[in-house]
C-alpha positions in Angstrom: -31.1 23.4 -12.4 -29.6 26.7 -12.0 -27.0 27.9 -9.3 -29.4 28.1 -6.2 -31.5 24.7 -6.9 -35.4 26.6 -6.7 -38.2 24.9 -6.0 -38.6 21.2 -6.4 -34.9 20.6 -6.8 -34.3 22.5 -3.5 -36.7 19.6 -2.1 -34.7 16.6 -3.5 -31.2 17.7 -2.7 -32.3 18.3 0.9 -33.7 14.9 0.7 -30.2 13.1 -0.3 -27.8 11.7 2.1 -24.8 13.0 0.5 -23.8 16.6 1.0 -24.6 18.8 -1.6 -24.0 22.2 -2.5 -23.2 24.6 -5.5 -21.4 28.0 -6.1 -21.8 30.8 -8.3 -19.0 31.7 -11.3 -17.4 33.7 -8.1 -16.9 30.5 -5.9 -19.6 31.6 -3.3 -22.1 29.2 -2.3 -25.5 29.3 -3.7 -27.3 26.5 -2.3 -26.0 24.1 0.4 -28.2 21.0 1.2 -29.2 19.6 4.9 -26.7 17.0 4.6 -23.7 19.1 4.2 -24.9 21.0 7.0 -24.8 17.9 8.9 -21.8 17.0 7.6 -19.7 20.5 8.2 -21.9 21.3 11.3 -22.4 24.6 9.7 -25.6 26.2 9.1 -27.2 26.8 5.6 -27.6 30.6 6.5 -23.7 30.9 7.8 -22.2 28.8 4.4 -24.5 30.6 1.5 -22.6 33.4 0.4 -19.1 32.0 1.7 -16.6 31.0 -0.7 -16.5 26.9 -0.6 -12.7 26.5 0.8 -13.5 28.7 3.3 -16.6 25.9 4.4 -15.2 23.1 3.8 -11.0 23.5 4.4 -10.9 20.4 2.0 -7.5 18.8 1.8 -7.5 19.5 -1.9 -8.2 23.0 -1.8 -5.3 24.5 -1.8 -3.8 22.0 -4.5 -5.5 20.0 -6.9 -9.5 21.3 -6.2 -11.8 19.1 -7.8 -14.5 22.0 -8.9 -11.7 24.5 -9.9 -10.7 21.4 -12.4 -14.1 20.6 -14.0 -15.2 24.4 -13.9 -12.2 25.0 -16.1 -12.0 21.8 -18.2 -15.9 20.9 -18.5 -14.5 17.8 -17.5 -16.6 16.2 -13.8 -14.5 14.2 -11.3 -16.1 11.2 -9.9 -15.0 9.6 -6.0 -12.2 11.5 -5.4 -10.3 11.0 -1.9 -10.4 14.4 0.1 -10.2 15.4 3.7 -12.8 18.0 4.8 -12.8 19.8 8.7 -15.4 20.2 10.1 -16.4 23.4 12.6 -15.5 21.2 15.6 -12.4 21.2 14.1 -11.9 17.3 13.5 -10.7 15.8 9.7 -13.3 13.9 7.9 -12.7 11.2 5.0 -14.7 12.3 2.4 -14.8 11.4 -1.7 -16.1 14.5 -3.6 -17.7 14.6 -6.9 -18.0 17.9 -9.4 -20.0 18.8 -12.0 -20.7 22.1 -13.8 -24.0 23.9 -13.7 -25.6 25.6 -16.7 -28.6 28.0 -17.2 -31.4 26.9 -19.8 -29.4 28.5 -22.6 -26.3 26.5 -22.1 -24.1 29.4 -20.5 -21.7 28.3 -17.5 -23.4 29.8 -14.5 -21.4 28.0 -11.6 -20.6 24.2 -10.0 -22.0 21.8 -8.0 -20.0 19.1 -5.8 -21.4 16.4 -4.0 -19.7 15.1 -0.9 -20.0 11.6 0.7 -19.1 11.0 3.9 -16.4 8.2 4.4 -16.0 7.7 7.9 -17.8 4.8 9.1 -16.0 3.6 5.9 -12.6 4.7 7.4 -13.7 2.9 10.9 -14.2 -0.5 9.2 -10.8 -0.2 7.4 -9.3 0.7 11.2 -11.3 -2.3 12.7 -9.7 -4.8 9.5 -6.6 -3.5 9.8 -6.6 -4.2 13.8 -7.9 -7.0 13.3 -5.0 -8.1 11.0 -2.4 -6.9 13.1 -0.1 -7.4 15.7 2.2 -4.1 16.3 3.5 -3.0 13.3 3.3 -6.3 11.4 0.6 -6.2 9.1 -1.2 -9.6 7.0 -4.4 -11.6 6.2 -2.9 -14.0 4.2 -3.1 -17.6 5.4 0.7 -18.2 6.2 0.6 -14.5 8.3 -2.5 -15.6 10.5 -0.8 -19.1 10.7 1.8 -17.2 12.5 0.1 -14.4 14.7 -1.7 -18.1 16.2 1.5 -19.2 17.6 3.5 -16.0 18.6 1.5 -15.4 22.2 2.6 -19.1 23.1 6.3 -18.7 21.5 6.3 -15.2 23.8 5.0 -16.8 27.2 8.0 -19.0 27.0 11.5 -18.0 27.6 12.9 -20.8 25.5 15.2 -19.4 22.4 13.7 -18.5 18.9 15.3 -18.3 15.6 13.2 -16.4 12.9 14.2 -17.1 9.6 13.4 -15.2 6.5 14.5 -13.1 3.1 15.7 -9.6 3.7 13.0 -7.7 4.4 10.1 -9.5 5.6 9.9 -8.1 9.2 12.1 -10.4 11.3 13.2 -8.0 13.7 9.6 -7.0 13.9 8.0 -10.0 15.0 11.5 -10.5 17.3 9.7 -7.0 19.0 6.1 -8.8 18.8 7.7 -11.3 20.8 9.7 -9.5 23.2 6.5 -7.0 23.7 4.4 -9.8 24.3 6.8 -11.6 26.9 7.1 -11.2 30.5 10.1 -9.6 29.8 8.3 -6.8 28.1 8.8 -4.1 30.9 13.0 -4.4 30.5 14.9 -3.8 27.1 14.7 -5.6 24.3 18.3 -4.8 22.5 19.2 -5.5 18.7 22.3 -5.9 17.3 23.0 -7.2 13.4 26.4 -9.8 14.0 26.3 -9.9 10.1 27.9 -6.1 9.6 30.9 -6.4 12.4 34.3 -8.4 12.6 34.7 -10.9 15.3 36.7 -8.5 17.9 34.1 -5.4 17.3 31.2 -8.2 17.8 32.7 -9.7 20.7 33.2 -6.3 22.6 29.8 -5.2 21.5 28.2 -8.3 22.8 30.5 -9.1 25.8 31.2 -5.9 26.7 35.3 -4.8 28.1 36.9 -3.6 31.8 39.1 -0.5 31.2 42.9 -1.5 29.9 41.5 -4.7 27.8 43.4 -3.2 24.9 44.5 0.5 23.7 41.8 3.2 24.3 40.0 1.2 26.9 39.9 3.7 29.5 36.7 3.0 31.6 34.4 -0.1 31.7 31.9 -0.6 29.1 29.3 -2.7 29.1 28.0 -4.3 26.1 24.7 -5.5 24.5 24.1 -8.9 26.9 24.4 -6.4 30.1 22.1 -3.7 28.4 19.6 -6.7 27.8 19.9 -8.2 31.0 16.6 -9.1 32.2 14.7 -8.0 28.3 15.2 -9.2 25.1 19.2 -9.8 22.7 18.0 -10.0 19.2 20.7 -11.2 17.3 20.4 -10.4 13.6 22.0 -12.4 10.7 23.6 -14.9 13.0 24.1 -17.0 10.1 26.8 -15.1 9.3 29.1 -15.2 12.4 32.3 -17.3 12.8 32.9 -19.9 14.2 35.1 -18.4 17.0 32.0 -16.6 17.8 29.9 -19.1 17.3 31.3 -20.9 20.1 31.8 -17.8 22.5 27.9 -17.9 22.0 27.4 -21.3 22.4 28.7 -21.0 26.4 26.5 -18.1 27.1 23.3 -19.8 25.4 24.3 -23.2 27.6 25.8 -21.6 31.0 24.0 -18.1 31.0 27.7 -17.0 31.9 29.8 -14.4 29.9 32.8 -12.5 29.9 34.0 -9.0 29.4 37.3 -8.6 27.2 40.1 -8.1 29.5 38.1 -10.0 32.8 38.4 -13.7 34.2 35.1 -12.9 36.6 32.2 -14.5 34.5 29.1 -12.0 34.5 25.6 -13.8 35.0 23.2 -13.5 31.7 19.3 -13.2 32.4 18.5 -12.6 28.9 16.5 -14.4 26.5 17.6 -14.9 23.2 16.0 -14.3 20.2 18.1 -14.8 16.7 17.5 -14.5 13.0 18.5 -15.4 9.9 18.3 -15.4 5.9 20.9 -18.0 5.2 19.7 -22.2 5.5 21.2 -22.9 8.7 20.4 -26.5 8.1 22.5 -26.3 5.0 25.4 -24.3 6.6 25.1 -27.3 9.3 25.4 -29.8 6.6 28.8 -28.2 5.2 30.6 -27.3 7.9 30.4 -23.7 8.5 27.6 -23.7 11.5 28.0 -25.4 14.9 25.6 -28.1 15.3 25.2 -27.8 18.9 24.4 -24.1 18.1 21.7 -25.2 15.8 20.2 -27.0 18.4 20.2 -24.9 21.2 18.8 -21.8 19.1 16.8 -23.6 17.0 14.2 -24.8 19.9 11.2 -22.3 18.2 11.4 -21.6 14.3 9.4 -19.2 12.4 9.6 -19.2 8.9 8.1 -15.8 7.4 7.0 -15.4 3.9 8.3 -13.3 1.4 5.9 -10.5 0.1 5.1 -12.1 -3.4 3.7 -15.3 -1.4 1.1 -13.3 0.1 0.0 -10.7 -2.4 -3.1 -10.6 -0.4 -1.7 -8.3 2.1 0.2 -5.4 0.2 -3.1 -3.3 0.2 -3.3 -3.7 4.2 0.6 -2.7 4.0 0.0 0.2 1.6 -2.8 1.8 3.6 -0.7 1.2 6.9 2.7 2.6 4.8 0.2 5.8 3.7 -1.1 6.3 7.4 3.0 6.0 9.1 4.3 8.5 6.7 1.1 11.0 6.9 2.2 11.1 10.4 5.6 11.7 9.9 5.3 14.3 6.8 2.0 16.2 7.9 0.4 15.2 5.0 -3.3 14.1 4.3 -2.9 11.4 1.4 -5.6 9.1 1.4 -4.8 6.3 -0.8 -3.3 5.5 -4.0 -4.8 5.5 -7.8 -6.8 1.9 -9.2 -3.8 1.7 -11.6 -0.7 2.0 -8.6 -2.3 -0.7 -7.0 -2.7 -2.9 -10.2 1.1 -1.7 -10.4 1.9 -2.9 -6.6 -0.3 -5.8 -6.7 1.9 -7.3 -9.9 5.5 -6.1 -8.3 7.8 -8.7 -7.4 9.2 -7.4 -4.7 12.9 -8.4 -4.1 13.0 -6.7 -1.0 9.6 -7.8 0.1 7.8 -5.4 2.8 11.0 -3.0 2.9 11.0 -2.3 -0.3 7.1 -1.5 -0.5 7.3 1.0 2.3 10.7 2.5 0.1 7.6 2.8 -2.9 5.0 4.5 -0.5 8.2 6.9 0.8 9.1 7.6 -2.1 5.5 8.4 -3.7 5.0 10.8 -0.3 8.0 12.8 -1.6 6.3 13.8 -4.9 3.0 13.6 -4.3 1.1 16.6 -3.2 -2.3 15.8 -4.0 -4.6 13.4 -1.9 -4.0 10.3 -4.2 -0.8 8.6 -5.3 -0.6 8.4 -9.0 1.7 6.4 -11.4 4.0 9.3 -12.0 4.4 10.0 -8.3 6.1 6.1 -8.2 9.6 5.3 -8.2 11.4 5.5 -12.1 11.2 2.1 -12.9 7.7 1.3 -11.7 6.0 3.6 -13.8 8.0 2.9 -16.8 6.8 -0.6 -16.3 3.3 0.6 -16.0 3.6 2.6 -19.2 4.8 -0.3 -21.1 2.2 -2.2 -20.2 -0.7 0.3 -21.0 0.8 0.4 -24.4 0.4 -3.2 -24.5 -2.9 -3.4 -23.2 -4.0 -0.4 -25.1 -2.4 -0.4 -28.7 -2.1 2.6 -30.9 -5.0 3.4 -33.4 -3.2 1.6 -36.3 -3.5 -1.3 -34.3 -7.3 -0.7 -33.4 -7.5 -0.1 -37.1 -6.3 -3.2 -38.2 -8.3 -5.5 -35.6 -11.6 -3.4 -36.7 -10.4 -4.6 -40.7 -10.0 -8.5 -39.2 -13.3 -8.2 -37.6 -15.2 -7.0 -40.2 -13.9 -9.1 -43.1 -14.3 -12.2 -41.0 -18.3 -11.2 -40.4 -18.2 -10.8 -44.4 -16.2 -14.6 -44.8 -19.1 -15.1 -42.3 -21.9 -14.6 -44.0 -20.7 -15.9 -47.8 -20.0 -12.0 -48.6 -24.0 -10.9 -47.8 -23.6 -7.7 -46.7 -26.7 -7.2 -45.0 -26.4 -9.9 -43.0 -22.9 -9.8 -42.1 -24.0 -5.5 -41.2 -26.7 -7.1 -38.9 -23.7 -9.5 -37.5 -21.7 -6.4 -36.4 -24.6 -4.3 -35.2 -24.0 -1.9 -37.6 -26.4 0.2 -40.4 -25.8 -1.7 -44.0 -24.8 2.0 -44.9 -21.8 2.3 -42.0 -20.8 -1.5 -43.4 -20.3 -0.2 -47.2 -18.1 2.9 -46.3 -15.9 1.2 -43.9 -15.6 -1.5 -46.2 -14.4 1.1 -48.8 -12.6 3.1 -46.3 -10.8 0.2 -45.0 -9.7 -1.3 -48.6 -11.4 -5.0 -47.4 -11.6 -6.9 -49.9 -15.3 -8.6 -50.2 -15.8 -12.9 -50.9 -16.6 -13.1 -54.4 -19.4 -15.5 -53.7 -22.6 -13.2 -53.0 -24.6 -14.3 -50.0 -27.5 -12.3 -51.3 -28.0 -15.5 -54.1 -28.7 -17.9 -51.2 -31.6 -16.0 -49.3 -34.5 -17.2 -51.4 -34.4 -20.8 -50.8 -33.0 -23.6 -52.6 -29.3 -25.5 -52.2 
């Protein structure tokens, strides 16, 4: 088939459901099929003599154009990610596929891509990934659904929560889940990590201070229980607080009174309280270094969230809801990543669980300016990883050589040293069999099959 599909090929490429269309060794479109007509919304007679990128505005066009590689290489591209627009203006998922064309005496004459339409694909990942959601926290996994079935009941109440979890998982994530689901979810819900301040910067952060509580305090300020009042105090890492503060806390938690540094007048707390930890708070009970009666009063709801590795089954939601944040936030069109960055994501430990994914997918978006993520767009020692275990998988041709050796000598050991026979064991000619055997320096049984094939013992 030439550049402008005559005839009876005209017929069947207009009968296809993928768009089709090719272009001459000048990129101009030769032939352009019903469906990409359908698909672009621009007619046949307004796209044939146009160059493709102008058509199409493909994602790719401007930097890693699938026809402009195989036209140049030979080599095709199969299901590559894309973006197309379409005249009404609106971005299409697409995959795109190239091939070159040739006349009848072998000479280059142009390309042809094929185009397949990925939205109703695009809706169904959309529809799974609402359906696997709540806000921004993301999971499938048995132990995630476990939780998304309690958190509307944990959020109706008011009564206090403690989340508990490694870093990273999402605690102050599903503390907002909660809050957002609450009737409290039209006033503030207010964070603050107790973990990264000393007792008097906590106290006046929390409590607030009336002007001349100590040097510098000129005016009132109020602080994060009076910002809250009404919402939502998350109280980060409270694991980690001392036990002065501890029992500061304890008061408000029991009387819903507080005071401001410097005041005597206790200030009225409507807030609900919300608190997280990584530490074992049972354990810290248990030495010491954690009020019991704390425990208690903030331990009435407890949510234990997994750490990443636990539920492998949800970093491809998280990668595809990563991809989709940061195409937001960087203007970019990246559709996915490569089969062999998710066989490197899928195997990941993660350390830092969900945090440290996104850090991956940030970091990929800062080097990648194709449509697809590829190994060398991951952070250092990912790829390295991924490198040494291709080399692994996929051993030099000394290697290769000296497996094909073991085979073949062990279908000659086989076969008593027949030949034949151990050539029709390998599905090989007799003829290949011989000169590899030379080639190869095997060494053949001395016993000779060959003796055995006409009967007797």
């Amino acid at each position: 088939m030439d550049a402008d599909a005559p005839g009876i090929g005209r017929i069947i490429l207009d009968s296809v459901a993928e768009a089709v269309f090719t272009v001459d060794r000048d990129w101009q479109i030769a032939y352009f099929n019903a469906a990409a007509e359908k698909l672009t919304g621009v007619p046949r007679e307004k796209a044939i003599g146009r160059r493709c990128c102008e058509v199409f505005q493909a994602s790719i066009c401007s930097t890693v154009c699938s026809l402009r590689h195989t036209l140049e290489t030979g080599d095709p591209v199969a299901n590559r990610p894309a973006f197309i627009i379409d005249a009404r203006g609106r971005t299409l998922p697409v995959s795109v596929s190239t091939s070159v064309l040739r006349d009848p005496n072998g000479r280059l004459v142009g390309g042809v891509e094929t185009i397949r339409d990925l939205s109703q694909v695009e809706e169904l990942r959309k529809e799974l990934e609402a359906r696997y959601s709540l806000g921004d926290i993301i999971g499938r996994s048995q132990a995630m659904r476990d939780l998304f079935g309690i958190l509307p009941a944990v959020a109706a109440s008011d009564s206090t929560v403690v989340i508990h979890g490694a870093s990273g998982t999402g605690k102050e994530l599903f503390a907002r889940a909660i809050h957002d689901m609450s009737p409290r979810h039209d006033k503030r819900f207010v964070a603050i990590n107790c973990g990264a301040m000393p007792d008097s910067l906590l106290e006046s952060e929390l409590f607030g201070y009336i002007a001349g509580a100590f040097t510098d305090a000129r005016k009132d300020r109020p602080g994060r229980f009076a910002h809250a009042e009404g919402g939502t105090l998350f109280l980060d890492e409270i694991g980690d607080i001392s036990p002065a503060m501890q029992i500061r806390l304890l008061r408000v938690l029991q009387e819903q009174l507080y005071e401001p540094l410097g005041s005597d007048e206790p200030v009225e707390a409507n807030v609900r309280v919300i608190a997280a930890t990584h530490r074992d708070l049972d354990a810290l009970v248990k030495e010491g270094a954690f009020r019991e009666d704390l425990f208690y009063r903030i331990n009435v709801m407890r949510l234990e969230l997994p750490i990443l590795r636990e539920r492998r089954e949800d970093i491809p939601l998280l990668i595809d809801h990563f991809i989709g944040r940061f195409n937001r936030l960087q203007q970019k069109d990246i559709v996915g990543v490569s089969d062999e960055v998710l066989d490197v994501l899928m195997q990941h430990d993660y350390p830092g669980n969900a945090r440290e994914l996104e850090n991956i997918i940030e970091h990929a978006f800062v080097l990648c300016h194709a449509t697809v993520i590829e190994l060398h767009h991951l952070p250092p020692e990912l790829s390295r990883g991924a490198s040494a275990l291709r080399s692994v998988l996929n051993p030099p041709s000394t290697t290769l050589r000296a497996m094909e050796k073991s085979h073949i000598a062990d279908a000659l050991r086989r076969t008593n040293g027949n030949r034949k026979q151990a050539a029709k064991l390998l599905g090989i000619h007799p003829s290949t069999l011989f000169r590899k055997i030379r080639d190869l320096n095997i060494e053949v049984p001395k016993s000779d099959g060959r003796r055995r094939e006409g009967g007797g013992s």
